[in-house]
C-alpha positions in Angstrom: 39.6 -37.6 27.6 37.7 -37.5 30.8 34.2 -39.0 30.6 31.1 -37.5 31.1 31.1 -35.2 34.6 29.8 -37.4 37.7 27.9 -34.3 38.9 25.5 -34.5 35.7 22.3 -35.7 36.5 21.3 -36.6 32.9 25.0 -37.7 31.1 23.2 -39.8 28.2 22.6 -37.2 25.3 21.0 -34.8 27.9 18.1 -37.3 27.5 15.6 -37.2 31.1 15.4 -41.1 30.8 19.0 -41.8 32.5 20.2 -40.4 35.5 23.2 -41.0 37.3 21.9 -41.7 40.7 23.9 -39.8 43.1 22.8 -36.6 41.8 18.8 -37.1 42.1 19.0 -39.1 45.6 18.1 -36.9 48.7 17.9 -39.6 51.4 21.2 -40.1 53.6 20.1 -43.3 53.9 21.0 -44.3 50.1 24.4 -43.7 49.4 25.0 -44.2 45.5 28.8 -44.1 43.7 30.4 -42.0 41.0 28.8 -43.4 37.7 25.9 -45.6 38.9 22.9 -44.8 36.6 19.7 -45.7 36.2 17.4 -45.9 32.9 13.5 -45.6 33.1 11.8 -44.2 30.1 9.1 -42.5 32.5 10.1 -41.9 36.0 14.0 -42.1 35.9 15.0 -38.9 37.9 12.4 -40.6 40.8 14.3 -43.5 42.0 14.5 -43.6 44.8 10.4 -43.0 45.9 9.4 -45.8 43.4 12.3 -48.0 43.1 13.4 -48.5 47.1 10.5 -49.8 48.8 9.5 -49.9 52.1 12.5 -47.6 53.5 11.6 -46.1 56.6 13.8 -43.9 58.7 12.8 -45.6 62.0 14.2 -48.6 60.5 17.4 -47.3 60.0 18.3 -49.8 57.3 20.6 -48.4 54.6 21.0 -48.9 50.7 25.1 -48.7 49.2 25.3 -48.9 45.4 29.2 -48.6 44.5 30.1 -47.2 41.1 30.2 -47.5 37.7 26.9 -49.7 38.0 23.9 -50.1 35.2 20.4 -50.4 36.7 17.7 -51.3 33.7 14.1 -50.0 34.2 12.4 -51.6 37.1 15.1 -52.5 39.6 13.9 -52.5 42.6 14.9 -52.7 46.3 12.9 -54.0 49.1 14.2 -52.9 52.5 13.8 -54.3 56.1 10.5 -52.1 56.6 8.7 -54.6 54.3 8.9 -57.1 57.2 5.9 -58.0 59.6 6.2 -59.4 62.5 5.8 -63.3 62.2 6.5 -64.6 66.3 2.2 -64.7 66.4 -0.4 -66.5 64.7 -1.3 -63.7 62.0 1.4 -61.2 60.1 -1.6 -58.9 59.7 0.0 -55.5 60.6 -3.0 -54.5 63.4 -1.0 -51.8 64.7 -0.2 -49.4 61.9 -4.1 -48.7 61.5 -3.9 -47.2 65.0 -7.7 -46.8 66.8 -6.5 -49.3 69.5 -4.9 -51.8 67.5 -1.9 -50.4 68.3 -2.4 -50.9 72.2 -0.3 -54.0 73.4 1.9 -54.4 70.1 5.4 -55.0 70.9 7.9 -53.3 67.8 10.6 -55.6 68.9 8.4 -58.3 67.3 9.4 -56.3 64.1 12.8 -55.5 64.1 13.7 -59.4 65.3 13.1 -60.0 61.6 15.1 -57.6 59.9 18.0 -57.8 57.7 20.0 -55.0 58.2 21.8 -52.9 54.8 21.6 -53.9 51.2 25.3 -53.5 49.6 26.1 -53.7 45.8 29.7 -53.2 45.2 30.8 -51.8 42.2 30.5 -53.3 38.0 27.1 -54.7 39.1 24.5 -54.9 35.9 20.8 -55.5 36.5 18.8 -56.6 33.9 15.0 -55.2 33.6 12.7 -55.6 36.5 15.3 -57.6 38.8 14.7 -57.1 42.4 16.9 -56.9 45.8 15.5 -58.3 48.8 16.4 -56.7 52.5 19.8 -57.4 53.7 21.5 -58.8 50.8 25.3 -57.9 49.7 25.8 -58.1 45.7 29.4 -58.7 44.9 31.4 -56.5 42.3 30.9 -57.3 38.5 28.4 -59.4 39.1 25.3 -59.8 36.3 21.7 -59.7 37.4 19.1 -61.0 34.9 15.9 -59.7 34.0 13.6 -60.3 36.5 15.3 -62.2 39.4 14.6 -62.1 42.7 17.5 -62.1 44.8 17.3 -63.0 47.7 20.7 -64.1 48.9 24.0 -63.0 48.9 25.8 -62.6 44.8 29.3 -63.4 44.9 32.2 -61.4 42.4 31.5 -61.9 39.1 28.7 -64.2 39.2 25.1 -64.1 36.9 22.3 -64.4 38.7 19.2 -65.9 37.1 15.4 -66.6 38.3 12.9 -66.3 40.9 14.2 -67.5 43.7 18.1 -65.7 42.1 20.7 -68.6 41.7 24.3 -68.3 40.6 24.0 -70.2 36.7 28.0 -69.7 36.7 30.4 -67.4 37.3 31.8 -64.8 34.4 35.8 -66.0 34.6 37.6 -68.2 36.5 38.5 -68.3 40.3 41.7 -67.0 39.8 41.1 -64.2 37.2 38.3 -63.2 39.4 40.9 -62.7 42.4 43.2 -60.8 40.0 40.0 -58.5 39.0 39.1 -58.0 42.4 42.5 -56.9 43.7 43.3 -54.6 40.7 39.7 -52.8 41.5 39.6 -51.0 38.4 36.9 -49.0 39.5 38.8 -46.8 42.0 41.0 -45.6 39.8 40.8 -41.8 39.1 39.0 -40.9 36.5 41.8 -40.0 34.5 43.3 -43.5 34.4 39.9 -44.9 33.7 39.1 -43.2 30.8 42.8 -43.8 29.5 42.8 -47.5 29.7 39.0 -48.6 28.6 40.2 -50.4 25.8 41.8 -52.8 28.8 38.7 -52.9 30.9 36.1 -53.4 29.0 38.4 -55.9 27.2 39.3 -59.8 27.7 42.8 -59.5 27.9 44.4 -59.8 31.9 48.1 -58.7 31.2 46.9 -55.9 29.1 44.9 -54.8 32.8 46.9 -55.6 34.6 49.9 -53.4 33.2 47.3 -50.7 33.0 47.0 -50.9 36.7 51.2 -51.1 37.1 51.2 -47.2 35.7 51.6 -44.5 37.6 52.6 -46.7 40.8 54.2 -44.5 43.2 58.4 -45.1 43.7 59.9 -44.5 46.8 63.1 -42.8 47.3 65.0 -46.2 46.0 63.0 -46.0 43.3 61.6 -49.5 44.0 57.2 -49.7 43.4 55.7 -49.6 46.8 
């Protein structure tokens, strides 16, 4: 029992409306994990034209989704190129309209404002319609509602609510959270993945845990390393 291949583009049923990201993206500026999907009922397969907004190579800003993450309908990115410049009276963007307006216009008045990448790590759920502003890093297994706006940075295993986003709690305790995080399920091979899913998509630490013990490499006195 492997799974569905990562190199399939639709993995649900063969149905157009879920993708799995990596395989539809063109832009090296978006780099997208094994597993990552997205589910749109119209325009799935066209992510990353309607979904990543304002991303322009001048810019240089990048957008890193990790695996095994679950984007609903309507997530959506906005990237550093979204910013005007806001060191003069008006944020009107003169320049882009070129015929003159561009004459005297400074682009470092621009790129003082930006954010830099966007980073979600790996586990990440986003409800419907939630969207990323620039420059924000979205800690693994962390759950975004429907509709948020977040525009700060989501820590491991939090759930993220509202417009402005704010942390409502966090999915387990601290210290379960520092066990999750350092037995990283998620880079497993596939193989171990798919034999232990009743362990990580269960409640039950010792059983992941011991999941994560097998197949530890022994060195030659036979001690774990």
């Amino acid at each position: 029992m492997h799974g569905p291949s990562p190199d399939a583009i639709h993995p649900f049923n063969g149905e157009p409306h879920t993708v799995f990201l990596k395989n539809v993206v063109t832009r090296p500026t978006i780099e997208i994990g094994d597993y990552t999907y997205y589910n749109d009922e119209n325009h799935a397969a066209d992510f990353e034209n309607r979904n990543v907004r304002y991303h322009f190579d001048f810019v240089g800003d990048r957008l890193c989704i990790g695996r095994f993450c679950a984007l609903a309908e309507g997530t959506t990115f906005i990237m550093s190129g979204a910013n005007h410049a806001m060191t003069g009276f008006s944020t009107y963007p003169f320049n882009i309209f070129q015929e003159g307006w561009e004459q005297g216009f400074d682009p470092a008045t621009i790129f003082d404002h930006l954010k830099g990448d966007t980073l979600v790590e790996h586990d990440v759920w986003f409800g419907t319609n939630a969207t990323v502003m620039p420059g924000v890093t979205i800690c693994s297994g962390a759950i975004i509602g429907a509709h948020a706006v977040v525009a700060s940075d989501v820590p491991p295993y939090a759930v993220v609510v509202g417009n402005p986003g704010r942390v409502v709690k966090l999915r387990f305790d601290e210290a379960t959270i520092e066990q999750l995080l350092e037995i990283a399920w998620w880079d497993w091979p596939i193989e171990k993945i798919s034999r232990h899913l009743n362990a990580i998509r269960g409640a039950d630490l010792e059983a992941l845990e011991a999941a994560a013990a097998e197949d530890i490499p022994l060195d030659v006195a036979g001690k774990a390393r």
